[in-house]
FIRO-303154 format. One record per atom (N, C-alpha, C, O): residue in three letters; x, y, z. Coordinates in steps of 0.02 Angstrom, whole numbers, plus 50000, padded with zeros to 5 digits. Layout:
<nodes>
ALAXYZ;...
</nodes>
This chain:
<nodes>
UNK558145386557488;UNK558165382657548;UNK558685377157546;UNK558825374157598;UNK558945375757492;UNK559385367857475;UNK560115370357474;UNK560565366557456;UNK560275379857504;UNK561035378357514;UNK560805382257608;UNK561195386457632;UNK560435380957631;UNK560435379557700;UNK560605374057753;UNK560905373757806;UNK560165368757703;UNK560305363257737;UNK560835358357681;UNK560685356157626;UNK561405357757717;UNK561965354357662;UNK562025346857673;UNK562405343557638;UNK561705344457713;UNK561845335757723;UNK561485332357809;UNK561585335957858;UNK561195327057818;UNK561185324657900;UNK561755322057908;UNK562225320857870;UNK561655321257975;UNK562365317758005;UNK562135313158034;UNK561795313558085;UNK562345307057996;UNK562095299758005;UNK562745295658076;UNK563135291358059;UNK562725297558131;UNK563135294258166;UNK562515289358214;UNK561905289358207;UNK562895285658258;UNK562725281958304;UNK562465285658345;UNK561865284358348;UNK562685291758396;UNK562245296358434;UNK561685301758384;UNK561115301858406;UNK561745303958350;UNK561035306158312;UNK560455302158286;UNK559865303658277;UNK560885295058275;UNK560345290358244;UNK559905288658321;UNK559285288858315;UNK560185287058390;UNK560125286858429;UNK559435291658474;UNK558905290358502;UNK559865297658456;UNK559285306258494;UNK558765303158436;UNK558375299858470;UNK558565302558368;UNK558075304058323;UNK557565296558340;UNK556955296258332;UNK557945291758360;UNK557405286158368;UNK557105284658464;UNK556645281158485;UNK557645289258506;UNK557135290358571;UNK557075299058599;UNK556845300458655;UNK557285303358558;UNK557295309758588;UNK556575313558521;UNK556175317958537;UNK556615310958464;UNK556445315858423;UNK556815321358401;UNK556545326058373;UNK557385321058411;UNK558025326058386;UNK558345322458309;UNK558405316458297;UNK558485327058273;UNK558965326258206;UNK559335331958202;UNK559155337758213;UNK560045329258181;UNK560545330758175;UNK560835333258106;UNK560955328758066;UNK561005341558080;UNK561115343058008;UNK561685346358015;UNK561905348958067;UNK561985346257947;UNK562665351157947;UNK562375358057884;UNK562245357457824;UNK562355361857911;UNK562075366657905;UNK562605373857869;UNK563205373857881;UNK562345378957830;UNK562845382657806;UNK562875388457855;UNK562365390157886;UNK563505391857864;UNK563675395857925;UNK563425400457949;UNK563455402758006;UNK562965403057871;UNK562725408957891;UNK561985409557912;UNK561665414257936;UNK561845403957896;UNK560855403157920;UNK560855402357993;UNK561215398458023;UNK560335406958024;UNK560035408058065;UNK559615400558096;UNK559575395558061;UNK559435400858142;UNK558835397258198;UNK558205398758159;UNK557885393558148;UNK557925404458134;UNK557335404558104;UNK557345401958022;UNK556875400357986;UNK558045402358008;UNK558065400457936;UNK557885393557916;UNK557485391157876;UNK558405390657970;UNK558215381357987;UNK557855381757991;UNK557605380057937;UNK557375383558035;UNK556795379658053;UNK556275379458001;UNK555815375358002;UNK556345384457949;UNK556025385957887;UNK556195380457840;UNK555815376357814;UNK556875380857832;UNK557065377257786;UNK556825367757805;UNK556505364057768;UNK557095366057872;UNK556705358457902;UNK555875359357881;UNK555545354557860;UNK555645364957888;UNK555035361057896;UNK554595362657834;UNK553985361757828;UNK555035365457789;UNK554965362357678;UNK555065358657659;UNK554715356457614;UNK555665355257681;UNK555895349157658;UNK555625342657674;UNK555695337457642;UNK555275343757731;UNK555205336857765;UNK554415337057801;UNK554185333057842;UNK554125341957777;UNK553485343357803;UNK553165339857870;UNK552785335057875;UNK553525344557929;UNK553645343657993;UNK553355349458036;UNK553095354658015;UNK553455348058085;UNK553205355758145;UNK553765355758182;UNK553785351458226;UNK554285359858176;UNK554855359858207;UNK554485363158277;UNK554025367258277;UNK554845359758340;UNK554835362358415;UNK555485366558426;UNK555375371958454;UNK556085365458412;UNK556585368358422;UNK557365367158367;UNK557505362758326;UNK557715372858388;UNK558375372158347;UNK558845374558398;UNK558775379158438;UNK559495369058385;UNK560025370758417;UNK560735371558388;UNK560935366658357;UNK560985374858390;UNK561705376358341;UNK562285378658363;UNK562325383058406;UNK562785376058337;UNK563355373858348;UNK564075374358305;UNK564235370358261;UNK564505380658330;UNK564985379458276;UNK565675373458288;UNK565825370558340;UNK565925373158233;UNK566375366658261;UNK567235368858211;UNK567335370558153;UNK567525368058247;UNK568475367258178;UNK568765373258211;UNK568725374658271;UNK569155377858150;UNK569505381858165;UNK569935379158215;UNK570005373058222;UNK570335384658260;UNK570575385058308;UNK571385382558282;UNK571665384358230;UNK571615378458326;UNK572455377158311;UNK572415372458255;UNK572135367058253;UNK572875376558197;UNK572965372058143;UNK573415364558156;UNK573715363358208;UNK573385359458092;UNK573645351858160;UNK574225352858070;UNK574145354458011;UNK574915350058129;UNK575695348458083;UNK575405343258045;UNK574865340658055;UNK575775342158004;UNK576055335457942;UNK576685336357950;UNK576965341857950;UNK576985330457959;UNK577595329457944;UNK577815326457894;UNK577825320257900;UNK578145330357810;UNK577945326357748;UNK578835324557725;UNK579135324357778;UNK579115323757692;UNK579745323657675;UNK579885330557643;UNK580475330357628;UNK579635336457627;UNK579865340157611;UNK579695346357671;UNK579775352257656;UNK579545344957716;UNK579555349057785;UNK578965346557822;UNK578635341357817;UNK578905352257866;UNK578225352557890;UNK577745358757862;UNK577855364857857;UNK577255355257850;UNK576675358857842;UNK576025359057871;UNK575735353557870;UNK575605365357904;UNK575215364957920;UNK574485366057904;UNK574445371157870;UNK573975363757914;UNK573375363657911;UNK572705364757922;UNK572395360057946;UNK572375370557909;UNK571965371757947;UNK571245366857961;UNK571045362157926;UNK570995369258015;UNK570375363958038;UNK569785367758004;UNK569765373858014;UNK569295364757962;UNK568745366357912;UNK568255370757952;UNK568425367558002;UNK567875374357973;UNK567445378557995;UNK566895374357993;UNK566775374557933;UNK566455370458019;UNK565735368257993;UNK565245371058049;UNK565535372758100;UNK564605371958050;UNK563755373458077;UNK563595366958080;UNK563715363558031;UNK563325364358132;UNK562895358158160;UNK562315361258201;UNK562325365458247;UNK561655357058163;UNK560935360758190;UNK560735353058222;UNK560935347858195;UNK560295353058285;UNK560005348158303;UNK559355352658302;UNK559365358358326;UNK558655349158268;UNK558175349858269;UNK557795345258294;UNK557835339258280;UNK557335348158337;UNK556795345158381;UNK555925344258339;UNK555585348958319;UNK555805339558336;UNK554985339858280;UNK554675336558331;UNK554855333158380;UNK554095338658303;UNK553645339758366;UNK553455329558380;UNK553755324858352;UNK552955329258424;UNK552805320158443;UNK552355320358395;UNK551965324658375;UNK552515313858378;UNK552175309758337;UNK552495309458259;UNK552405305258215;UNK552905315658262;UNK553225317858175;UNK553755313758171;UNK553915310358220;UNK554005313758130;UNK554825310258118;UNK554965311358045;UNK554595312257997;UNK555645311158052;UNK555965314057979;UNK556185307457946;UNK556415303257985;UNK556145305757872;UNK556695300957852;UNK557045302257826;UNK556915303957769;UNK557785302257850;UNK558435301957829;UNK558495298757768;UNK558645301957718;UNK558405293157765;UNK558485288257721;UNK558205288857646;UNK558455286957593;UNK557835290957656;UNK557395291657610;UNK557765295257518;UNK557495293857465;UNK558285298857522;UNK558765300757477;UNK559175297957449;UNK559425299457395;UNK559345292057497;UNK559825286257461;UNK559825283157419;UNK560305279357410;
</nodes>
């Protein structure tokens, strides 16, 4: 279950959804499924997941450098972003690993 879920994503809008929506925010490995998450969230954190939502993000047009020995280009990293929904009254702590 611990190469499913690879890290939260501690920003200002997730910290945001998790303290008035009940949503948390994970970066997730590419190949796990909606049922895998929801397995894997609710081992780790002994929760009742309501829902999962997922999201791929990168690829697409690689971005220039302009270095002194030419240009070179770069590709954009591939990552999975899961927002999970736990049910009222539950809540996850992030923090808690630090």
């Amino acid at each position: 279950m611990s190469n499913i879920i690879i890290k939260p994503i501690l920003t200002e809008k997730a910290t945001n959804d998790s303290e008035t929506k009940n949503r948390f925010a994970f970066v997730v490995s590419r190949e796990a499924n909606k049922i895998e998450i929801k397995s894997a969230i609710e081992k780790m954190y002994s929760v009742h997941v309501k829902g999962v939502r997922t999201a791929t993000y990168g690829g697409g047009k690689p971005k220039k450098k302009f270095t002194s020995k030419g240009v070179s280009e770069q590709a954009n990293p591939i990552w999975k972003k899961a927002v999970v929904s736990v049910a009222e009254g539950e809540t996850i702590d992030l923090y808690d690993n630090i």
